[in-house]
C-alpha positions in Angstrom: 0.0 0.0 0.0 1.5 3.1 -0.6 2.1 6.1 2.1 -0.6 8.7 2.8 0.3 12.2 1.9 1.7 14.3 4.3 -1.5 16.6 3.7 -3.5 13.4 4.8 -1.6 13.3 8.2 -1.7 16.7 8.8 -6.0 16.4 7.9 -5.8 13.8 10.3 -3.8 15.1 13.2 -6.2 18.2 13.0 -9.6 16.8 13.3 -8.3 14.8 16.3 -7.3 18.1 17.8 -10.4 19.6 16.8 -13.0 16.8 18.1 -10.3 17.0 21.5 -10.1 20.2 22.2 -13.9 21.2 23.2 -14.0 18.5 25.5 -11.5 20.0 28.0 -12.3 22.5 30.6 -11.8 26.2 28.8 -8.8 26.7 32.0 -7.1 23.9 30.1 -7.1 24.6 26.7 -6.4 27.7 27.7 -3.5 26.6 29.5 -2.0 24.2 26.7 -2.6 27.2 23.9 0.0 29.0 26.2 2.0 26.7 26.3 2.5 26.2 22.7 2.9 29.9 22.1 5.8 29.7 24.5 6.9 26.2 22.8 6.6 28.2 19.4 8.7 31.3 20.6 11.0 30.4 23.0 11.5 26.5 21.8 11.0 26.9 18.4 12.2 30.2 17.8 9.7 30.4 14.6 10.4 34.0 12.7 12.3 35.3 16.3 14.7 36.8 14.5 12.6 38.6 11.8 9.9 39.4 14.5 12.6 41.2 16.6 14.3 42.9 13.7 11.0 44.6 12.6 10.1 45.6 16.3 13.5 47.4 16.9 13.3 49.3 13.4 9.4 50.2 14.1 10.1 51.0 17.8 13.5 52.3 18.3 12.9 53.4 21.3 12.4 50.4 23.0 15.5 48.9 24.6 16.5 44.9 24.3 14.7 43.6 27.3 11.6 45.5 26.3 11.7 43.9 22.9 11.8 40.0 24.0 8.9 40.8 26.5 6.9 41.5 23.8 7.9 39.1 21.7 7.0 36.7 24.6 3.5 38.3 24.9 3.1 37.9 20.8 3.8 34.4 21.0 1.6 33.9 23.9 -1.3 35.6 22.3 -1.0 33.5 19.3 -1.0 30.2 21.3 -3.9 31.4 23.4 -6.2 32.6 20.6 -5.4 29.3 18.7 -6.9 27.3 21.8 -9.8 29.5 22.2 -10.5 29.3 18.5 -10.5 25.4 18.7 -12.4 25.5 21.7 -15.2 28.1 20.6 -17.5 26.0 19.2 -21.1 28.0 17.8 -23.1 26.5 20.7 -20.7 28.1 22.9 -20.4 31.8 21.8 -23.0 33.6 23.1 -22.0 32.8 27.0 -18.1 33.3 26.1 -19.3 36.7 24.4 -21.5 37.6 27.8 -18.7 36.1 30.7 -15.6 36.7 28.9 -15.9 39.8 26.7 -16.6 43.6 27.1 -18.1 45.5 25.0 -17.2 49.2 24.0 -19.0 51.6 21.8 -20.9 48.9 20.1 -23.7 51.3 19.2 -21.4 53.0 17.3 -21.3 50.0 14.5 -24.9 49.9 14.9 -25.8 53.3 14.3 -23.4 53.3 10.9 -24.7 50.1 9.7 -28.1 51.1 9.8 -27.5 54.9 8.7 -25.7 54.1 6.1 -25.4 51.2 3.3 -24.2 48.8 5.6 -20.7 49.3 7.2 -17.4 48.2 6.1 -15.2 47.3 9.5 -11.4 48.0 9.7 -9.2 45.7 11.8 -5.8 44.1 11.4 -4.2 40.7 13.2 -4.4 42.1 16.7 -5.8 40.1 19.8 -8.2 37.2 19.1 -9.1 38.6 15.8 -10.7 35.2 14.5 -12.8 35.8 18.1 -14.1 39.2 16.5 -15.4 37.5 13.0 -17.2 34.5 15.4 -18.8 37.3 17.6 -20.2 39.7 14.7 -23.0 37.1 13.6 -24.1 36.7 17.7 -24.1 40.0 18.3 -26.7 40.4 15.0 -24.3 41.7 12.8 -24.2 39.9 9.6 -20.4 39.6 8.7 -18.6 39.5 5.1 -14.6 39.3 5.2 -12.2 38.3 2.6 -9.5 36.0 3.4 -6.6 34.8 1.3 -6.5 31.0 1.0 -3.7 29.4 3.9 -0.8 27.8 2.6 -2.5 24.4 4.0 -5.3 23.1 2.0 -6.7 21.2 4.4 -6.3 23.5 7.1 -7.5 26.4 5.0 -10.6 24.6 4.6 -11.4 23.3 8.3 -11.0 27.5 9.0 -13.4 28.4 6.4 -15.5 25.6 7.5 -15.6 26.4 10.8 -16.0 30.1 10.2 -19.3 29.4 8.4 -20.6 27.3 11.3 -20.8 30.9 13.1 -22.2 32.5 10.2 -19.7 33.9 8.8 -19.5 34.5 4.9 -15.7 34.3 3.6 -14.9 35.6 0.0 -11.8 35.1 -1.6 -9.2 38.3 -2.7 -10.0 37.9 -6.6 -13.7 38.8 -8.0 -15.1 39.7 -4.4 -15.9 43.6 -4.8 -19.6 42.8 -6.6 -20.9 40.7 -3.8 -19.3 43.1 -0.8 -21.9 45.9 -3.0 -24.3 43.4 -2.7 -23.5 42.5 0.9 -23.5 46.5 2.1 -26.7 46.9 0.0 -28.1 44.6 2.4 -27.5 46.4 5.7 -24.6 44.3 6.8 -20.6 44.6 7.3 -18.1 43.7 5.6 -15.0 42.9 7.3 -11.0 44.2 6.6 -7.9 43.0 7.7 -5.8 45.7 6.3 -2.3 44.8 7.7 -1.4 42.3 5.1 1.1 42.7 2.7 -0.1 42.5 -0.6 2.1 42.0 -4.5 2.7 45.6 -6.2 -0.3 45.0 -8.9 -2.7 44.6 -5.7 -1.8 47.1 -3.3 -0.5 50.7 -3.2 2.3 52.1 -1.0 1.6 53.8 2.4 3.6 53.9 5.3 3.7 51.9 8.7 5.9 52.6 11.2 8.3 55.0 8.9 8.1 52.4 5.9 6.2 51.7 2.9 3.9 49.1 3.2 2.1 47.5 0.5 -1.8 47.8 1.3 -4.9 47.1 -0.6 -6.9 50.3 -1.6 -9.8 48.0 -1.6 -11.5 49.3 1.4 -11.3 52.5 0.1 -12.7 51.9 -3.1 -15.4 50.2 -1.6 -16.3 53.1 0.8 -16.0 55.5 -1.9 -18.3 53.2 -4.7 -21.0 52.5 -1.5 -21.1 55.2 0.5 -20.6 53.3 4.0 -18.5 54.6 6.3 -15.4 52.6 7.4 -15.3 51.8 11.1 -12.3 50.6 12.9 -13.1 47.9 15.6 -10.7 45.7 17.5 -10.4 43.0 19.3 -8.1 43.8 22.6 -7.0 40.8 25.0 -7.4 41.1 29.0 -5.5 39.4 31.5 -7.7 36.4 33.2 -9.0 34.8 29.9 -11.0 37.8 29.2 -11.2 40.4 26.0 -12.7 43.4 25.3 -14.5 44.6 21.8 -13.6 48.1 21.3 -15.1 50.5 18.3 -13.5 53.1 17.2 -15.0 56.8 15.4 -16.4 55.8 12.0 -14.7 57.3 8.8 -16.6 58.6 6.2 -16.1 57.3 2.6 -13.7 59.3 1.0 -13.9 61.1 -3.2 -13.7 58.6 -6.1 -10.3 59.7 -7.2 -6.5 58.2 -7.1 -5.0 60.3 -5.0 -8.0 60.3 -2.1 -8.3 56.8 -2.0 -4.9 56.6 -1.5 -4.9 59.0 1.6 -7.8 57.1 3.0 -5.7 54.0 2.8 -2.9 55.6 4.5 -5.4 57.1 7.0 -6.8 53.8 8.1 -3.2 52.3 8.4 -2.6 54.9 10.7 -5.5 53.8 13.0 -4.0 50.2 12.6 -0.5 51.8 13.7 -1.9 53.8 16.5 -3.5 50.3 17.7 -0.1 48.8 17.4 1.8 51.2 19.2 -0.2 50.5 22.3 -0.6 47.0 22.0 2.7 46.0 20.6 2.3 42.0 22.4 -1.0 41.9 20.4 -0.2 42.3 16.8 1.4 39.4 14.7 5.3 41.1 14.4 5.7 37.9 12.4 4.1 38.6 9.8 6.5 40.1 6.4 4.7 43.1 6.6 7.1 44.9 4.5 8.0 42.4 2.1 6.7 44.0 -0.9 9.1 47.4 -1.9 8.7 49.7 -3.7 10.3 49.5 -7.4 13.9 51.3 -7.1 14.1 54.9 -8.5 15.4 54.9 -12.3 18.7 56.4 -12.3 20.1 59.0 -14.9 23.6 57.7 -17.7 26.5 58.0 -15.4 24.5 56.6 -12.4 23.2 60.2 -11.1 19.8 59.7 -9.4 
């Protein structure tokens, strides 16, 4: 008989961990998620070294100590949120959302979703953000995002899967903008993560931390083309298992044109930076934010710039 495919072990592996997993007490889980974000930072050292690197050159104020704390938090926070996401299950949320999670400003999103055509919602990887997208469809906000597809297969799909089980509708980057119209048209939001690096024919440059950072102009487009005003919510972790939901002033859509939607893209990466700055454990410095540069500057005969 020949060998399974890696894939097939992997598929394997992950619905034992997912039929596991709810079964423990939530102190538990949440214990073993912590451990494996330590296991991943400290043990594993996965992206340390780039993490670090791109914390010192966005923060240079921050001395050596301060950086591995919050590298140590980062990691943390990612083992932690993967527990609770594995956990969660859709019979679960609406206690977890009214023990474990406070709520700030919510009739902010309310009051733009129904004054205008829908609402689109900016966030980044910060927190539990896959926590945020479970609690919009309990809290009776229909939810839209668009996700890239994971370099896993089969993991890809058990997310999107399991995303759906809450109500969640995920679209993919190409061919999406028609049915976010058609989602806004409908009163509901449509979800952002605008802290990914995108490829030069995708995104335009705007700077983060000092640097340009190649970001999707699709929000704006979208804001501009519906009319709904952007509003920045995000999802903040608390010590004792606990989070709070906090949403920010709502943006209204900016003018048609090249140049404004390109200053309402820099304008929401600035609320995403502001985040960042005072929650530097929470966001994912692993990420190759800045991976996409821009082109080099043509240079004159004789090699004058």
């Amino acid at each position: 008989m020949a060998d399974a495919p890696p894939s097939a072990g992997i598929g394997r592996l992950m619905r034992i961990a997912l039929g596991w997993f709810p079964s423990l007490p939530l102190p538990a889980a949440l214990g073993l998620g912590r451990a494996l974000g330590r296991f991943l930072g400290g043990g594993l050292r996965y992206r340390r070294g780039e993490a670090a690197a791109a914390m010192r050159r966005s923060l240079p104020g921050m001395d050596a100590a301060a950086v591995q704390r919050v590298l140590d938090e980062m990691y943390e926070n990612i083992g932690l949120s993967f527990a609770e996401s594995l956990w969660l299950t859709p019979g679960r949320i609406e206690d977890y959302l009214r023990q474990r999670v406070r709520f700030e400003r919510l009739e902010v999103a309310q009051t733009a979703r129904s004054e205008g055509p829908g609402a689109l919602v900016l966030t980044a990887h910060t927190g539990n953000f896959d926590l945020l997208c479970r609690a919009a469809p309990a809290l009776g906000f229909p939810l839209t995002i668009i996700a890239k597809r994971l370099r896993s297969a089969t993991w890809d799909a058990e997310v999107r899967r399991r995303w759906a089980e809450f109500g969640v509708r995920v679209l993919p980057p190409r061919g999406a903008y028609r049915e976010c119209l058609r989602s806004l048209r409908r009163g509901e939001l449509v979800g952002f993560m605008l802290d990914q690096n995108m490829t030069r024919d995708e995104g335009v440059f705007v700077e983060f931390f000092g640097r340009p950072a190649c970001t999707t102009p699709g929000l704006a487009h979208l804001s501009a083309h519906s009319g709904a005003p952007v509003v920045p919510v995000f999802m903040e972790r608390l010590p004792a298992g606990r989070h709070a939901l906090r949403v920010g002033e709502p943006m209204s859509p900016p003018a048609r044109d090249a140049d404004s939607i390109v200053a309402a893209t820099q304008a929401y990466t600035r609320v995403i930076e502001d985040w960042v700055r005072a929650h530097p454990g929470q966001w994912i410095w692993i990420h190759r934010r800045w991976k996409t540069r821009p082109e080099p500057a043509p240079t004159a005969v004789g090699g004058a710039a």
